[in-house]
N, C-alpha and C positions, 0 to 999 in steps of 0.2 A: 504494500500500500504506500504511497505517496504521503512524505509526511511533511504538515502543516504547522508551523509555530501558531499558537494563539498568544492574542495580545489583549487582550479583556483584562480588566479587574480583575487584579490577581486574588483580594478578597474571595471571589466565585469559587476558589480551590482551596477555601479554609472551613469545610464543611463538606460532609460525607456525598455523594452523589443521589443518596436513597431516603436519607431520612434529617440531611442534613445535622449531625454531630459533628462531630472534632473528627478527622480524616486519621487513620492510623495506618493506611496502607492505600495503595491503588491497584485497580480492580480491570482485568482484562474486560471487553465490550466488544464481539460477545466474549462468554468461557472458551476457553481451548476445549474443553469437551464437545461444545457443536461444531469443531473445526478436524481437520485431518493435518497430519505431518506430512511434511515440511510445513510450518506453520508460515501466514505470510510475514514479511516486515514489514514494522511499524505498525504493530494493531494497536489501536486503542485503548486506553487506559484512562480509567478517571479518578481523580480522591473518592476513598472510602472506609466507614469504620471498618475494625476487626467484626463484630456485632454482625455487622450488613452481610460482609464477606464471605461470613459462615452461615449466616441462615439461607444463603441462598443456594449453598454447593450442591447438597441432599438433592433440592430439586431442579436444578440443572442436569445431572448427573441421573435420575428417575427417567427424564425428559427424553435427554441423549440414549440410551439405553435403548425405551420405548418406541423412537422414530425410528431406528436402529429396526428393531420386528417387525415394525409396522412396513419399512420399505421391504426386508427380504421377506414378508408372510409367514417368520417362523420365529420362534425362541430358541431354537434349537444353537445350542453356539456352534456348533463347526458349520453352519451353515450360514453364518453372520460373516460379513466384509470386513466391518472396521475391527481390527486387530484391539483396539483399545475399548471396545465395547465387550469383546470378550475376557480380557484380562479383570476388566471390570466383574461380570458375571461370575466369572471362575474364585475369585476372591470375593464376593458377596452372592452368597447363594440363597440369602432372603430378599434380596432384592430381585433377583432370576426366578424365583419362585410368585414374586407379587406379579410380576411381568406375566407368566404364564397362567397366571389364575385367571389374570383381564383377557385372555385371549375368548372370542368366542366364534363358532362358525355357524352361519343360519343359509340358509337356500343353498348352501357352498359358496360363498363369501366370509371370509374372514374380518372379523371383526376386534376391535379391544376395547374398552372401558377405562378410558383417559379419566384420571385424577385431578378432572376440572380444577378445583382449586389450587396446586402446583402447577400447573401451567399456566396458570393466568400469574400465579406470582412470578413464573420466569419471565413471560410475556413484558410486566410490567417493569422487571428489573434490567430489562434488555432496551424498553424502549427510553425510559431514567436514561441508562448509561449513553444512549446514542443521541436524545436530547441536549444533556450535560455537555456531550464532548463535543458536537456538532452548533449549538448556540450559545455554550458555554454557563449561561444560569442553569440551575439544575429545576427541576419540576418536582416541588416534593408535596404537594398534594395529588389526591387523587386525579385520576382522567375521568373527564366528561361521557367517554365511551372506551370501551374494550373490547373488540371483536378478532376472532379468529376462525378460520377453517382451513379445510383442505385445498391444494390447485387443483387436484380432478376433478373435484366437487364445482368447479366453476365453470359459467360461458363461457367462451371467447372474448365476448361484450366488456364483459366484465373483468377477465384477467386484461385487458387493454388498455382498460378505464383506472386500472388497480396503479399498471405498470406506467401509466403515463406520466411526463415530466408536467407539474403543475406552478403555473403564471404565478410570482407571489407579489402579494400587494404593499409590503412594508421589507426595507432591508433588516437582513438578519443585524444579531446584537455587533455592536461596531467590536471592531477586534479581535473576533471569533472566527472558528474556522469556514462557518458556512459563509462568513461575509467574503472570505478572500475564496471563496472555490464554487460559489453560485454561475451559472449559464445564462449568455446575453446572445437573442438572438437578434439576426440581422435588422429587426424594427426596435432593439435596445427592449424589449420586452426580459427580463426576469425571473427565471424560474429555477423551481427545485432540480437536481437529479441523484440518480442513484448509486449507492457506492460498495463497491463491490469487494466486500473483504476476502472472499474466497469465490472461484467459481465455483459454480450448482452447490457451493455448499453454503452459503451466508453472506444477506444483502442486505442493506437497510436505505431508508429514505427520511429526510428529516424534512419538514414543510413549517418554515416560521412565519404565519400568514398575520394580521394586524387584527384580527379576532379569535384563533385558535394556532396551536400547534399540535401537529401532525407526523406522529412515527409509522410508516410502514417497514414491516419483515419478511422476508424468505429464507425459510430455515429448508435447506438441501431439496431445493424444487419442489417441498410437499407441503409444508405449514405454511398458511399466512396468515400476518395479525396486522391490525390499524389501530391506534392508539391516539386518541384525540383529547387536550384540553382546550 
């Protein structure tokens, strides 16, 4: 990844990115768990407690797992890709067992029984992080909206509409990194785009508009989430 100096109020980095406390460590955005080796450079990092840190590993690591069966259609580990999903498993055999309990098949379709609330706090903890490091104030109240699904689950229409670069109507925070890395197109028009931390494996979109802000994510071609305050 291409990496950008922020020049913002350096204040905005003396509080955690999630809950706003005293910062005791900084926090990759996303986890190396939603990512594969060779990891890219210069991923993202923002101030965070210890606190923050660790409540989120658990369900990061649940998640990563989860998407992990959910792409090959099995629990079965030798039958799993990511190398680090299995060592995962192999070393935590109640969490391989929670995994396969959510498995279900109806019509012969496989199905699983996502732990809605761990995901939405990764969701949120992901959109925090790319907020934070993308406009540099961090959003430590809740969002307006939280939405997620699947990409097969969608139109075309709508994977279009999801994926497209959006016109913004107020420049990002001065200083920041979205101010110095936004797209001008040839009528000087303004808009978001999207930044690409790994291919097909993890994307995110930050929209700083002058009534809401706007996280989109694509976690490995198959989860998408929007996150709006």
């Amino acid at each position: 990844m291409r990496q950008i100096k922020t020049f913002s109020d350096d204040r905005l980095d003396n509080m955690c990115s999630y809950c706003g406390e005293k910062p005791d460590t900084r926090d990759h955005v996303p986890s190396k768990i939603l990512l594969d080796e060779p990891f890219p450079e210069n991923l993202p990092v923002v101030p965070c407690c210890d606190k923050c840190n660790q409540s989120f590993s658990l369900d990061e690591e649940y998640i990563s797992c989860l998407i992990e069966c959910v792409l090959n259609r099995t629990t079965n580990i030798e039958n799993l890709k990511r190398e680090k999903i299995k060592r995962i498993f192999k070393a935590k055999e109640a969490l391989h067992q929670k995994i396969k309990n959510a498995i279900k098949e109806i019509d012969g379709q496989i199905y699983f029984n996502v732990e809605i609330e761990r995901l939405e706090n990764v969701i949120l903890k992901l959109a925090k992080g790319h907020a934070k490091y993308e406009n540099s104030e961090p959003m430590l109240e809740n969002p307006k909206h939280l939405a997620f699904k699947t990409l097969h689950t969608m139109e075309q229409d709508e994977i279009d509409r999801f994926l497209a670069n959006t016109e913004l109507t107020k420049s990002p925070e001065v200083g920041s990194r979205a101010m110095q890395n936004f797209l001008i197109d040839s009528n000087n028009n303004v808009s978001s785009h999207w930044t690409i931390v790994q291919p097909d494996k993890y994307s995110y979109c930050v929209i700083a508009n002058s009534d809401k802000l706007i996280v989109k994510i694509i976690i490995w071609n198959y989860l998408v989430a929007e996150i709006i305050w």
